[in-house]
N, C-alpha and C positions, 0 to 999 in steps of 0.2 A: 338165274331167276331175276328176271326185272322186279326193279322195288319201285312201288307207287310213292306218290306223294302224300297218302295217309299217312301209310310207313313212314316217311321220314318225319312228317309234322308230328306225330303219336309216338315217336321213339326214348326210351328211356332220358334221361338225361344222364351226363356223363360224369366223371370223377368229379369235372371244373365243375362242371353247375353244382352238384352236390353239394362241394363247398361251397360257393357260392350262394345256394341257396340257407344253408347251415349261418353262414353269417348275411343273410339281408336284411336283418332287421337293423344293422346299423353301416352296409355298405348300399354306397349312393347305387344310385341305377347303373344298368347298362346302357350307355350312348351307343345307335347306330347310325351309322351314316348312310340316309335315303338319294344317291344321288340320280338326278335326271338331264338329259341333254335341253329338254324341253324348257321353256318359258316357264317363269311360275303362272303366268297369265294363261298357257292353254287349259282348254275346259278339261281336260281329263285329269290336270295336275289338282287343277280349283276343288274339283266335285266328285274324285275319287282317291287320288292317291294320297293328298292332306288330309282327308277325314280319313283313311285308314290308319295314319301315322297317330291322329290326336284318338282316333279310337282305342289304340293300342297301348299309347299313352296315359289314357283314363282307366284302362283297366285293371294295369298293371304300373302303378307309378314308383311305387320302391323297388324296382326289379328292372325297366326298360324306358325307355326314352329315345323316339326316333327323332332324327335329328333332318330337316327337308335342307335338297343341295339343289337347289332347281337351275335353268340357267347353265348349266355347264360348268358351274364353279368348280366339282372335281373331278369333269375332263368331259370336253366337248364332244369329243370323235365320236358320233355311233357305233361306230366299227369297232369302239375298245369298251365297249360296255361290261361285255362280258369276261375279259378280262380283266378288268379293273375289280370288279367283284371277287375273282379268284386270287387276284395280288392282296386282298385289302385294301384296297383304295377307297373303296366304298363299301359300306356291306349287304344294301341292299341297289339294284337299279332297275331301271327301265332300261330293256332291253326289245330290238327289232331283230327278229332270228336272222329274215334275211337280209340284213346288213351285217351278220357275222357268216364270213361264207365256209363253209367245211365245217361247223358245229354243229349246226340245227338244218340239218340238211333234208330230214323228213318233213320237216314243215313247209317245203315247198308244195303236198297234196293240199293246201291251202291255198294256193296259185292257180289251180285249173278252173275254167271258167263254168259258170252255167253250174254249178254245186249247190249254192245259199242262198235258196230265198232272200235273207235280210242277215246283220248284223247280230241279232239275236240269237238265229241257228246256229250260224259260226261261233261262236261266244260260247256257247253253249258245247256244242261239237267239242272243238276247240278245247274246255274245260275238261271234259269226260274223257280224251282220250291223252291229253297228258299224264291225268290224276292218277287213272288206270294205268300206264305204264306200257301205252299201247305206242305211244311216238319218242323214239330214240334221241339221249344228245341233252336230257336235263341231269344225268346221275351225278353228276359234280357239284350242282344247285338245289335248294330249295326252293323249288318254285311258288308263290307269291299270289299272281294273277297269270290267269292266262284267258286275252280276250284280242277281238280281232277286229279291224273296222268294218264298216258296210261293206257290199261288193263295189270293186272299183265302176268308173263308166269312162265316157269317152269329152271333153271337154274343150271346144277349139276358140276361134273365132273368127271361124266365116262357117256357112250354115251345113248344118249334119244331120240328114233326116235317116240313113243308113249305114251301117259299119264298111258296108262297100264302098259309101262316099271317102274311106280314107286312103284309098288307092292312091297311091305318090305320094303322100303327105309325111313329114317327118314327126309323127306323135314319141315324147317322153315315154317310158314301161318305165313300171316297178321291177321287174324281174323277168329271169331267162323264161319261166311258161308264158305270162304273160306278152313276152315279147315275141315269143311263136303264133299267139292267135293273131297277133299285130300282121306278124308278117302273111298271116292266110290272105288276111283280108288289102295286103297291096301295098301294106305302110311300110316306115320305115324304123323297128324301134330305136329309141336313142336312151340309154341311158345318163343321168345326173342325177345329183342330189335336188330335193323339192326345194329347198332355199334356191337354188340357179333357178327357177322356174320361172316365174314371172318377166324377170327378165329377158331370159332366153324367147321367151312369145313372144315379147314387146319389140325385142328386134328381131326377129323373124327367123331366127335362130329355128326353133322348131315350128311346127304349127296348131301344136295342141298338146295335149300330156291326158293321161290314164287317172284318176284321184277321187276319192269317195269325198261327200258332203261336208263335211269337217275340212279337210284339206283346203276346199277350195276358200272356204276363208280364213283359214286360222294363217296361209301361207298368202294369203291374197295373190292368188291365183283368178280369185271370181272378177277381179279388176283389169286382166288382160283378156280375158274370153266372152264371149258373150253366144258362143251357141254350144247345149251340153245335152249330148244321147247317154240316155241312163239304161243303159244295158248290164248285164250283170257279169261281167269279169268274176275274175276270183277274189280272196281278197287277202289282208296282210295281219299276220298272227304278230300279237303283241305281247309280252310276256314281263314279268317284275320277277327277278330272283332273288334270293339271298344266298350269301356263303355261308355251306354246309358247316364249317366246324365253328364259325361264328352262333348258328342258331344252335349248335347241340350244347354251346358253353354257358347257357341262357340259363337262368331258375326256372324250375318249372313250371314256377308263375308268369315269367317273362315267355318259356315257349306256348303256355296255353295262352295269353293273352295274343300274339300274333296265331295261333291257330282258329285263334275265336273270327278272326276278322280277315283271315287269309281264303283262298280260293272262291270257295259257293258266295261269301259277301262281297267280296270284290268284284266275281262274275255278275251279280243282283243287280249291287249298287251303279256297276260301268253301263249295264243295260238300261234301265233305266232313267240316267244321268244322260249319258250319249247319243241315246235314242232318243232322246224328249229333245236334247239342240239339234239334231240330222233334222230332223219333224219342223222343227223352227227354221232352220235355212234353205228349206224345202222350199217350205209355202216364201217366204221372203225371195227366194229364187222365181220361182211360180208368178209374183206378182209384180216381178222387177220388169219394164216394158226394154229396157235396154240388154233382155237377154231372153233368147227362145230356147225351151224347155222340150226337149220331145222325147217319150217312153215309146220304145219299139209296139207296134200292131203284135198281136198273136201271130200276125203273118210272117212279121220281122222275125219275129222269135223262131218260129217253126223254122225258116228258111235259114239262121245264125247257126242254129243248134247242131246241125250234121257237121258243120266248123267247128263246132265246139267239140263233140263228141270226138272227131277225128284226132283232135291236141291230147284231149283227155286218154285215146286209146293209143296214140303215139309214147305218149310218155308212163303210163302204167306198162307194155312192154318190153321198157329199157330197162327191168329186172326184175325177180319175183317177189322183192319186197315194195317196192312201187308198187305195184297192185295188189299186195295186203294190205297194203296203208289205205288205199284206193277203197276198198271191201270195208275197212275197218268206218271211214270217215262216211260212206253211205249206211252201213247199217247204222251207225252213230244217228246218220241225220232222221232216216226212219224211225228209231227210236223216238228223236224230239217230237217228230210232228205227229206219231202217234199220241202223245201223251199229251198234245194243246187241243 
């Protein structure tokens, strides 16, 4: 029987907490360790994951104390996020599923293009079908937040008014789906890390990279490109976990104060937050004269989308749980947009 994420945030507390809770009227808190690869200066650390920490803080101060590791202070790698959580190194982190390869391997149905309206659905999506216990690969963790950025697009610098314009061209992928739709359309994907990026354009290394609105300036990446086709790729599921026997050793004033401000707040607050600065570098992109902006015609789109379809039908199947997942993330999505 899969356990959701209610299940584990709503789960009794254990022998330790017991006690623990029995003496907190004179044992100091629990410190945990919030660590991120991330800058303290990017906007998701600024405007979401710090007020979740001081939220959590405020509710519950004799009992919990998140403690922020921004910056890589307790360990740079993306790729060991999620271990570092299960060692104790950290107790809570930001984590990117697919840059841990063979854990979160269902969250690649977040990688097929032409799925998400916007940021928000995914977000959302995304949310509802972790929580439910419908995407494999969190039973180890507590999961946290779970939110996803805009859909990727195409970003070069010399000029792109069609995805077919990128026949021969060396564009950056995020990942192995993404890097299939790449190759329908003539490219070539490359992968690296989005830190090599900027670089990598400036000396001609590649000729453009795949990256939603945040990226292109948080990585200054907007500084080596100057022509961006906003098509809608898929996009990249972002996730905060906690270790499981960390949170069950909590008072149960320490676990309800993170349940108060874990998932639905976290999903609110990142929508919101994120979505108001995408909106900001939009129009700041939109008005900049040293960069041309172009959203595909209905035509483009009509004409993308049997490409799209084709990845989408190729890869649901290569097994029959690919295409439960498949089934699972559309009915997901019809849900949302029935209910806006």
């Amino acid at each position: 029987m899969k356990t959701t994420i209610r299940a584990l945030l709503t789960a009794g507390a254990t022998t330790l907490a017991a006690a623990t809770l029995a003496g907190s009227a004179s044992a100091e808190p629990v410190n945990l360790k919030f660590g991120m690869f991330s800058p303290d200066t990017e906007i998701t650390v600024r405007t979401v994951f710090t007020p979740f920490a001081e939220a959590v803080n405020k509710e519950a101060p004799d009992d919990v104390h998140i403690e922020m590791f921004p910056n890589g202070a307790l360990g740079r790698n993306p790729q060991q996020q999620a271990q570092m959580i299960l060692d104790g190194v950290t107790d809570l982190a930001l984590v990117v599923p697919s840059y841990t390869p063979g854990r979160f391997e269902e969250n690649e149905v977040f990688e097929l293009p032409g799925l998400f309206a916007d940021m928000r659905e995914a977000t959302l999506v995304y949310t509802r079908l972790v929580e439910s216990g419908k995407i494999n690969g969190y039973e180890d963790f507590v999961p946290i937040a779970m939110v996803t950025t805009a859909p990727y697009s195409v970003h070069t610098n010399s000029p792109i008014n069609s995805l077919n314009e990128l026949d021969g061209k060396k564009i950056r992928s995020t990942g192995a789906v993404e890097g299939e739709v790449l190759k329908k359309f003539g490219a070539a994907p490359i992968g690296m890390p989005i830190t090599q990026v900027p670089e990598a354009i400036s000396r001609d290394t590649i000729d453009g990279t795949t990256a939603h609105p945040s990226a292109l300036f948080d990585w200054g990446i907007v500084r080596v490109t100057s022509d961006h086709y906003f098509t809608r790729l898929g996009v990249v599921p972002l996730v905060v976990l906690m270790n499981k026997d960390k949170f069950n050793s909590l008072s149960e004033a320490g676990q309800d104060a993170i349940r108060k401000y874990a998932v639905e707040w976290m999903a609110d607050t990142y929508i919101e937050s994120i979505g108001a600065y995408n909106d900001s570098l939009m129009e700041k992109l939109k008005s900049d004269p040293d960069h041309t902006v172009v959203f595909p015609s209905q035509a483009d789109m009509d004409a993308n989308q049997p490409v799209f379809d084709g990845v989408i039908d190729e890869w649901a199947s290569k097994s029959p749980r690919n295409k439960e997942l498949l089934e699972a993330v559309r009915a997901e999505i019809a849900a949302v947009r029935s209910a806006n």
